[in-house]
N, CA and C of each residue as an Amber inpcrd file, in Angstrom:
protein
   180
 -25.4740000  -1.8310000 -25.6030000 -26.2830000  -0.9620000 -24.7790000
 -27.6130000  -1.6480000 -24.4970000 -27.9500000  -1.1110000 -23.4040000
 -29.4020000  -1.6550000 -23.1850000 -30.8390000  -1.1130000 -23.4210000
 -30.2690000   0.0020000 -24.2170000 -31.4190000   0.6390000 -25.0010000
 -32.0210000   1.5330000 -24.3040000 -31.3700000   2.4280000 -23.0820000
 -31.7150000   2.9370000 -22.0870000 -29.8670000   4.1680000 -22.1540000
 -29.9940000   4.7260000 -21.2020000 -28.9960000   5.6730000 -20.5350000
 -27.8930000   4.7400000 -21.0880000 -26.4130000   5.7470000 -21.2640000
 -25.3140000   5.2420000 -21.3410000 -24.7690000   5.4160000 -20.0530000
 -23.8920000   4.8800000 -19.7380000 -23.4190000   5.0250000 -18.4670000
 -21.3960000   5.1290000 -18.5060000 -21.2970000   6.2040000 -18.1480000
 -20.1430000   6.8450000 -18.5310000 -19.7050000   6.5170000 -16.9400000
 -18.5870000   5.7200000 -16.6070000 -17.7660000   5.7300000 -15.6640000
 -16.5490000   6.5110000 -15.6170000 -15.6650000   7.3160000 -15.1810000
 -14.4060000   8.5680000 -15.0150000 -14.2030000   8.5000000 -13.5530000
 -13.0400000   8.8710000 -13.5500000 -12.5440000   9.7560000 -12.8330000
 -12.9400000  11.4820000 -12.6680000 -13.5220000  11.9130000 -13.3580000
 -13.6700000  13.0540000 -12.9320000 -13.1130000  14.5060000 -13.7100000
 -11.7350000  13.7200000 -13.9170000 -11.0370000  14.8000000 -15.1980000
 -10.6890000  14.2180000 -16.5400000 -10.7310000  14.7520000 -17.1410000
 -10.9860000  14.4690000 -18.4410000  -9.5120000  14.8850000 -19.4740000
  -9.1420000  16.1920000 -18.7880000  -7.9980000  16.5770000 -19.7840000
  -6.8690000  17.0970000 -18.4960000  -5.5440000  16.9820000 -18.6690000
  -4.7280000  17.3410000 -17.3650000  -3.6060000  17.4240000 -18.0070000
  -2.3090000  18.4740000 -17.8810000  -1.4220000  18.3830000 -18.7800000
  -0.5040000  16.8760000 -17.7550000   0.0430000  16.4520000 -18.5940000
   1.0230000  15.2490000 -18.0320000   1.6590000  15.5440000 -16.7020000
   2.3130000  16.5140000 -16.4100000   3.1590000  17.1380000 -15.5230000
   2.3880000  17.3850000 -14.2580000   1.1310000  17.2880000 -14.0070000
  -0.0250000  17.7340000 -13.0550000  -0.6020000  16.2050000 -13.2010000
  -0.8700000  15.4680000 -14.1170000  -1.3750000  14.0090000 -13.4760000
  -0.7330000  13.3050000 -12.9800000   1.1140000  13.1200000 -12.7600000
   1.9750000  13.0260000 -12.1950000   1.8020000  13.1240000 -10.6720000
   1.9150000  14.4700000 -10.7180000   1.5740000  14.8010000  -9.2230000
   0.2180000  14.0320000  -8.2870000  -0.4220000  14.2600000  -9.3490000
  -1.5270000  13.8280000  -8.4660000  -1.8370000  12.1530000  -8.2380000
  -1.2650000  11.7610000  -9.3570000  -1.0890000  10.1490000  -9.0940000
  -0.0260000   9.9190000  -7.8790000   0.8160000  10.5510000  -7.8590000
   2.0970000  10.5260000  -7.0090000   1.6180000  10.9440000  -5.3750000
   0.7850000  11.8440000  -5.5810000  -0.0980000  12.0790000  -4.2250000
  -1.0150000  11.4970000  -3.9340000  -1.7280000  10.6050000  -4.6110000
  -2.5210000   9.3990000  -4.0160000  -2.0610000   8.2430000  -3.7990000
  -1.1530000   8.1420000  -4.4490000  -0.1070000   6.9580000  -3.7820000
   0.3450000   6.8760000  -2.5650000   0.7920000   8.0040000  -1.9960000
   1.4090000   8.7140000  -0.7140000   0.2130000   8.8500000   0.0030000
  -0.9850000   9.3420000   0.0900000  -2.0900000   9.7740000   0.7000000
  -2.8330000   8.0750000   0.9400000  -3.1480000   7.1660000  -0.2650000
  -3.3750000   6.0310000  -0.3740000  -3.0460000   5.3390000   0.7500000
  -1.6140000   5.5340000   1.0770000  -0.8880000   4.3430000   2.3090000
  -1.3210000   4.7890000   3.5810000  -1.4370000   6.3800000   3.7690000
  -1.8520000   6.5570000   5.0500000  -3.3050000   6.2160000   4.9220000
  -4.2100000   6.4150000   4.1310000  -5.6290000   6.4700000   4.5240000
  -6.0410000   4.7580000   4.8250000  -4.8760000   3.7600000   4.4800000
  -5.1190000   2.0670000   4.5610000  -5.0550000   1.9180000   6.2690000
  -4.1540000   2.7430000   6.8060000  -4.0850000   2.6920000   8.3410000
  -5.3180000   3.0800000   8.8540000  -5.4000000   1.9670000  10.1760000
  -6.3830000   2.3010000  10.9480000  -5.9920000   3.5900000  11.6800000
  -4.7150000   4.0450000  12.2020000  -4.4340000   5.2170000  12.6270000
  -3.0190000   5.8170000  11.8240000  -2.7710000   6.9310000  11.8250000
  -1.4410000   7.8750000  11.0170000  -1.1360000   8.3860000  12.6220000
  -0.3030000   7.8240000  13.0270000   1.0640000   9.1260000  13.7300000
   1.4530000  10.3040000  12.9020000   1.8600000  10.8750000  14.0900000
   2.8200000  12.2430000  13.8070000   3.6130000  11.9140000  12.4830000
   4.3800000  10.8630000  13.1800000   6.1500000  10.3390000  12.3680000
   5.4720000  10.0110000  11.0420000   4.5240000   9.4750000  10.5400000
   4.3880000   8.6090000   9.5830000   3.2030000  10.3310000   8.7930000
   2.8380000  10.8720000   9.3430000   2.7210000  12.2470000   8.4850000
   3.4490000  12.9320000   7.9870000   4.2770000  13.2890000   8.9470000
   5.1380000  13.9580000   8.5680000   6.1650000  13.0440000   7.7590000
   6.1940000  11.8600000   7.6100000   7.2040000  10.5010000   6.5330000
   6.6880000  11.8210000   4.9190000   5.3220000  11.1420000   5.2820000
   4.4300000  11.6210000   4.0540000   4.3130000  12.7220000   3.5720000
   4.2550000  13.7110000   4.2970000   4.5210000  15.2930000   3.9110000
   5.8730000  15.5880000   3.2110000   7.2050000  15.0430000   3.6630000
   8.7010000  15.1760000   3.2730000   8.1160000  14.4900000   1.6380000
   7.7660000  13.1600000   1.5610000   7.6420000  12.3730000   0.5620000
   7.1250000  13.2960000  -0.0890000   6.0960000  14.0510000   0.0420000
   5.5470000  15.2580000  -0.9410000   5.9300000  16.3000000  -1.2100000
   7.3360000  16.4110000  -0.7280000   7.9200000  18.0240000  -0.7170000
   7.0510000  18.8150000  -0.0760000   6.2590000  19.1540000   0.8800000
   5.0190000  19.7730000   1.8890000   5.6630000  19.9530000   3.0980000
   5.2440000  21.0680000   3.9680000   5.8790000  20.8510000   5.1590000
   4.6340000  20.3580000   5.8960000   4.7200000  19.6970000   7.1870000
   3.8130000  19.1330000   7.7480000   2.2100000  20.0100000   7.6960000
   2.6800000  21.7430000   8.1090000   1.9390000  22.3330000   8.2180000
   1.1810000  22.6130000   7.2550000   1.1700000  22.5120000   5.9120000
   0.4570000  22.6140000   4.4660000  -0.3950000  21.5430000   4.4420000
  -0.2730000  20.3110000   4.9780000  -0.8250000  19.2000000   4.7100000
  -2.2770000  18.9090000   5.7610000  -3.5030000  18.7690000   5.4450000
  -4.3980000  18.8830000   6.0850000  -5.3380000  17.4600000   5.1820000
């Protein structure tokens, strides 16, 4: 330490049952590929929505 503030880096959550960090790793993976595109089509949303079990219309 530098004899000053600790500095705690996270993610944000701390405790998550297994079954729910799943998901959500699994949905940034999926969300991840579209947000690398300079643009998302229709087709390639809706790829991504099926991939999530979501219907297009849930997905915002």
């Amino acid at each position: 330490m530098d004899g000053g503030r600790a500095q705690i880096i996270e993610r944000g959550v701390l405790t998550a049952p297994d079954e729910a960090w799943d998901v959500a790793v699994r949905q940034a993976e999926v969300i991840g590929r579209l947000a690398a595109e300079p643009q998302v089509g229709l087709a390639a949303a809706d790829a991504a929505a099926s991939e999530l079990g979501e219907p297009l219309t849930n997905v915002s």
